[in-house]
C-alpha positions in Angstrom: -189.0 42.1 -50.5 -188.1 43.1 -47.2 -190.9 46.0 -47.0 -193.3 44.1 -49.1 -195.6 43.9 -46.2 -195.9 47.8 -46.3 -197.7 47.8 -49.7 -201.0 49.5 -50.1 -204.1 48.6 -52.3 -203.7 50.5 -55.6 -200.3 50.8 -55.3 -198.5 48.9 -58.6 -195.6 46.9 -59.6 -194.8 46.7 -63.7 -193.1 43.7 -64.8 -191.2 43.0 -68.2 -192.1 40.2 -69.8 -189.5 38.0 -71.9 -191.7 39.6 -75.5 -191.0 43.0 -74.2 -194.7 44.0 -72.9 -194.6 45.7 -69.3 -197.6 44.3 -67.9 -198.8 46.8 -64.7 -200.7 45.3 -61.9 -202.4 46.8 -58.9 -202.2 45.7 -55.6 -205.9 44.4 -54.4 -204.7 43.4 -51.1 -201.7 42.4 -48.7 -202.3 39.7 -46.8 -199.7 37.7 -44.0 -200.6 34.0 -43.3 -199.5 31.4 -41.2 -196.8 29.1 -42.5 -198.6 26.8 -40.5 -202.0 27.3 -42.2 -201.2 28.8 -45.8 -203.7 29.0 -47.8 -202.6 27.4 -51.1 -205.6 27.7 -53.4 -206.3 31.2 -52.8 -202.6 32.1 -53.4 -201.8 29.3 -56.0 -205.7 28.3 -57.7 -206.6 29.5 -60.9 -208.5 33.0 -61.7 -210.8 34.5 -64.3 -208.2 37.0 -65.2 -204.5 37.8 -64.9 -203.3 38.0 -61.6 -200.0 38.4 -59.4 -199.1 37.1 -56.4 -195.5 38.1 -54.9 -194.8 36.1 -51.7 -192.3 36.4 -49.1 -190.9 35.2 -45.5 -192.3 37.4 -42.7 -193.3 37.5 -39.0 -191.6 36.3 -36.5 -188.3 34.6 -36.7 -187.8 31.1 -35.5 -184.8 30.9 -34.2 -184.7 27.0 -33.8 -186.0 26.6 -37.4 -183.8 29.2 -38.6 -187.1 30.6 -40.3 -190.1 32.9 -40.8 -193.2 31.9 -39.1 -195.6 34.0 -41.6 -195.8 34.4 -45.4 -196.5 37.9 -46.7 -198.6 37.4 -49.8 -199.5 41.0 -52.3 -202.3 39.8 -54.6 -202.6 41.7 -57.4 -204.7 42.0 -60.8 -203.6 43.2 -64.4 -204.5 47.0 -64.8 -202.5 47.4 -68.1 -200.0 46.6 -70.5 -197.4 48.4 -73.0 -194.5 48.0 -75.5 -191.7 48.2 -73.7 
């Protein structure tokens, strides 16, 4: 995930699910938040339709917490799905 931030709206991710589909989203948006001040419902809360969120360490590093100060967050909505 370490170039996750780098993603840009329409570009997609397919992922296998245990059935065998390949479900295809596309990325809406990539958004970095604030460990600090994450915003749990909009990640985490329900939606209407299928959705993806991939979510990773980034920002600065602190060094005295050994971790990330920011979360990188792709949000991302179902644009197909297949046999795999």
């Amino acid at each position: 995930f370490l170039l996750l931030s780098l993603l840009k709206p329409g570009a997609t991710a397919d992922i296998t699910r245990a059935d065998g589909v390949v479900a295809t989203f596309k990325v809406d948006s990539v958004q970095t938040f604030s460990k600090n001040a994450f915003p749990d419902q909009q990640v985490y809360g329900d939606t209407p339709d299928a959705e993806l969120r991939i979510i990773t360490c980034g920002g600065t590093f602190d060094h005295a917490k050994q971790d990330y100060k920011d979360n990188v967050v792709v949000f991302a909505h179902l644009d197909s799905s297949r046999q795999g």
